[in-house]
Backbone as CSV, one residue per row, in Angstrom:
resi,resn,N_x,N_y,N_z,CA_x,CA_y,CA_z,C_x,C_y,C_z
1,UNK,36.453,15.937,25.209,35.756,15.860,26.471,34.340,15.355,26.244
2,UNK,34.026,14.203,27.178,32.535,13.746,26.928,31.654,14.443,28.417
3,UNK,30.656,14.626,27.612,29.213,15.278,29.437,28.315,15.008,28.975
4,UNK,27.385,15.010,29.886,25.890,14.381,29.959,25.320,15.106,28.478
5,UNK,24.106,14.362,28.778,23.166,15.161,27.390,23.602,16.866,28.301
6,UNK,22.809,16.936,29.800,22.431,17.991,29.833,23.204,18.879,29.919
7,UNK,24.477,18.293,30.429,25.626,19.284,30.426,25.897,19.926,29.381
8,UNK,25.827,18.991,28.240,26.198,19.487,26.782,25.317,20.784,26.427
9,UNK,23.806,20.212,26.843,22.609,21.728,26.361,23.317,23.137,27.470
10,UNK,23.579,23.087,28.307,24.093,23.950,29.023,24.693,24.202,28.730
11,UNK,25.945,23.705,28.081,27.715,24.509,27.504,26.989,25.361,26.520
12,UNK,26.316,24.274,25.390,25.598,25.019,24.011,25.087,26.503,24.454
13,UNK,24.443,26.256,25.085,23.781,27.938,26.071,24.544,28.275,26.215
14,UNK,25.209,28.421,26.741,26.222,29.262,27.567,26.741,29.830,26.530
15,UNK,27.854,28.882,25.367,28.561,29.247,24.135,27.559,30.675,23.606
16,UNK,26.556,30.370,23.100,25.590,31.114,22.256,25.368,31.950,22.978
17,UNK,24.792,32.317,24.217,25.243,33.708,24.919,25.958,34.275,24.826
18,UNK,27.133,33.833,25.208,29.133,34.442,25.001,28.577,35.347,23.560
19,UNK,28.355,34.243,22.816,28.954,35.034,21.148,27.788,36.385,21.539
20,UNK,26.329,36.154,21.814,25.343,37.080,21.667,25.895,38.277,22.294
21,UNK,26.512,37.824,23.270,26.887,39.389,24.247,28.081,40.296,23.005
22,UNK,28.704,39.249,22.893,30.312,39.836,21.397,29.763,40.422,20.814
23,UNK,28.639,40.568,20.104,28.401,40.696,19.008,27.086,41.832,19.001
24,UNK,26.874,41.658,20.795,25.813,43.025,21.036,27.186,44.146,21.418
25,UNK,28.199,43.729,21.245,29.450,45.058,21.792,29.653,45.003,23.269
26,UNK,29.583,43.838,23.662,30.092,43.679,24.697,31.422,43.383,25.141
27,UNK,32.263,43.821,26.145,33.630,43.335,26.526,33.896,41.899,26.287
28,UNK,35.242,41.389,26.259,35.272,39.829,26.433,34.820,39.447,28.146
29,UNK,35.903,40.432,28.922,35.431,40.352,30.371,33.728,40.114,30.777
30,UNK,33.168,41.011,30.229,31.891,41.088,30.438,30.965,40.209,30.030
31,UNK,31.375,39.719,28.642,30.756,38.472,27.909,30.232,37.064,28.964
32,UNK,32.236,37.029,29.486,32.230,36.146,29.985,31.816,35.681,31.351
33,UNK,31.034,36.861,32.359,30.258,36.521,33.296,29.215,36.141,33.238
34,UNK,28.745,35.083,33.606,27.133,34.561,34.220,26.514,35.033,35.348
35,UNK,25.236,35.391,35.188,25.076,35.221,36.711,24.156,33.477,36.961
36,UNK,24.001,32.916,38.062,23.372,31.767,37.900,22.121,31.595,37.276
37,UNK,21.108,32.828,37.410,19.932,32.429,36.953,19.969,32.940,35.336
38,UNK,20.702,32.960,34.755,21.286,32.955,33.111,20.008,32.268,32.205
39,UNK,19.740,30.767,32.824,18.815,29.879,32.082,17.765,30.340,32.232
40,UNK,17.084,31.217,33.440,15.902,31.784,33.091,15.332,32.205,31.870
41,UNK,16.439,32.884,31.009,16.228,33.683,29.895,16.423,32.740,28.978
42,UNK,17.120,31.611,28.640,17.186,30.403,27.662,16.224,30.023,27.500
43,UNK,15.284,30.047,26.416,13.981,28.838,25.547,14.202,27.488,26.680
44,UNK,15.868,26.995,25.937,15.588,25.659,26.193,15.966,25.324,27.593
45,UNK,16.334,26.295,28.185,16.474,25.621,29.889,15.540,26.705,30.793
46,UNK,14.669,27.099,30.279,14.136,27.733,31.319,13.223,26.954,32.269
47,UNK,12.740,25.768,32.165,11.973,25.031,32.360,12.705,24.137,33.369
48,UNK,13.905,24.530,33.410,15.159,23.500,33.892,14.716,23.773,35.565
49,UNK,15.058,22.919,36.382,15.249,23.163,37.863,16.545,24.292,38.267
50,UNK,16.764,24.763,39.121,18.008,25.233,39.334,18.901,24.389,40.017
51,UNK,18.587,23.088,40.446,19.286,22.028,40.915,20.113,21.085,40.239
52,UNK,19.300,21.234,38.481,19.966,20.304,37.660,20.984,21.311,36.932
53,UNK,20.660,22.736,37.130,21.849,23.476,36.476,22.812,23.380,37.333
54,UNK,22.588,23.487,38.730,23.480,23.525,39.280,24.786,22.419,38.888
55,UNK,23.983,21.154,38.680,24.700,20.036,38.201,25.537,20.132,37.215
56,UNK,24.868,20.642,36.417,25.616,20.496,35.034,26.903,21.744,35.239
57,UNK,26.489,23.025,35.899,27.851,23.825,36.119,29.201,23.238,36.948
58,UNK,28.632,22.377,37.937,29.690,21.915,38.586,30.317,20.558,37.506
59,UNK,29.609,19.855,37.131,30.707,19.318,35.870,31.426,20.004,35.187
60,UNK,31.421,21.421,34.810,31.760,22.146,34.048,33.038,22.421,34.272
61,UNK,32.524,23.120,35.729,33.451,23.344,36.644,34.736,22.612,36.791
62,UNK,34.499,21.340,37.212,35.416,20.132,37.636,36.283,19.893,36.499
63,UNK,35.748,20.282,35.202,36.551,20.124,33.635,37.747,21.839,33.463
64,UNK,36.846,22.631,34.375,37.799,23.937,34.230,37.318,24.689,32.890
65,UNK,36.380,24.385,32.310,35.709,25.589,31.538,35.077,26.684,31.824
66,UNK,34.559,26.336,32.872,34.269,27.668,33.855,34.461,27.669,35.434
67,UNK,34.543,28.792,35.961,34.966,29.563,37.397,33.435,29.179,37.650
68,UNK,33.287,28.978,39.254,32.144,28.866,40.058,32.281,29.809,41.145
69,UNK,31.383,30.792,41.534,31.529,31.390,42.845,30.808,31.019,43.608
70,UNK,31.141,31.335,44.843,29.825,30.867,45.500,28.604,31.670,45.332
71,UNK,28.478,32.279,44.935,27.363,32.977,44.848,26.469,32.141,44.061
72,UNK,26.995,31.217,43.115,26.602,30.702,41.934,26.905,31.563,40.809
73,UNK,27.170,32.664,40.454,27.384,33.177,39.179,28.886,32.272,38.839
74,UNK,29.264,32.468,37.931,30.584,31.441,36.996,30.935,32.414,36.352
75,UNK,31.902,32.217,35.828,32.592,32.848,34.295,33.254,31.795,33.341
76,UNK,33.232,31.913,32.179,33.881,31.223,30.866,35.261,31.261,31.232
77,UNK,36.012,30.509,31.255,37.178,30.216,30.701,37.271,30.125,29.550
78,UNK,38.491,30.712,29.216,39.108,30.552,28.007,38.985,29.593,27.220
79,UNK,39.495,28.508,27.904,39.422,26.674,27.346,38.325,26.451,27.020
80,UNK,36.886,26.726,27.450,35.854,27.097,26.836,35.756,27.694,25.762
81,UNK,36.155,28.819,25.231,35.940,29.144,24.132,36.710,28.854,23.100
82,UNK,38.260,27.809,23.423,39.090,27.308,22.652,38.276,26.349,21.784
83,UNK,37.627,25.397,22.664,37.161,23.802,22.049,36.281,24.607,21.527
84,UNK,35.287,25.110,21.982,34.012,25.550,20.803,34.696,26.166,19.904
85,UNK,35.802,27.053,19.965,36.085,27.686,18.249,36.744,25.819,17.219
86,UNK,37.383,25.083,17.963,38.290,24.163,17.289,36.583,23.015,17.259
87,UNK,35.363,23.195,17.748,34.443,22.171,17.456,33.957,22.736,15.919
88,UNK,33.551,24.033,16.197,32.918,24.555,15.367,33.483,24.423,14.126
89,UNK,35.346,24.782,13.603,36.144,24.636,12.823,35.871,23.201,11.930
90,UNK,35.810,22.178,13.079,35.778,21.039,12.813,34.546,20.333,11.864
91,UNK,33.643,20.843,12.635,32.196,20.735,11.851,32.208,21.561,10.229
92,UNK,32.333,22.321,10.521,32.866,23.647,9.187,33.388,22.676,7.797
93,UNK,34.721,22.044,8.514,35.447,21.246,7.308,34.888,19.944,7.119
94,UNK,33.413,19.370,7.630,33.615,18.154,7.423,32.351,18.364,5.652
């Protein structure tokens, strides 16, 4: 799957949250909710508009890596955390 630069910094976030929540003992369920203003707390997107996140979630969206509510909060899909384990793998062996 190809996405914008910014989409890409957004998945990256997102990914690295997921694991942070795992690994603070969090549920998978639980891991895997966002709420929209998520990037507030990101270094690298806090600076972001909430218009261009919005953007980049609804690409996300449209790919099916993550659920959109209306509320704006999302959740991870699975398929999300498939490709990042099989990117990461990938990088690993090269």
């Amino acid at each position: 799957m190809q996405f914008t630069k910014d989409t890409s910094k957004v998945l990256t976030a997102i990914y690295k949250t997921y694991l942070e929540r795992r690994k603070n003992g969090e549920s998978k369920a639980s891991a895997k909710h966002f709420e929209l203003e998520f990037y507030k707390r990101v270094s690298c997107l806090s600076s972001w508009s909430e218009d261009d996140i919005l953007d980049s979630l609804s690409e996300l969206n449209r790919t099916k890596l993550i659920k959109e509510y209306i509320s704006g909060d999302f959740e991870v899909q699975d398929l999300l955390i498939i490709i990042w384990k099989t990117v990461l793998k990938m990088d690993y062996q090269k």
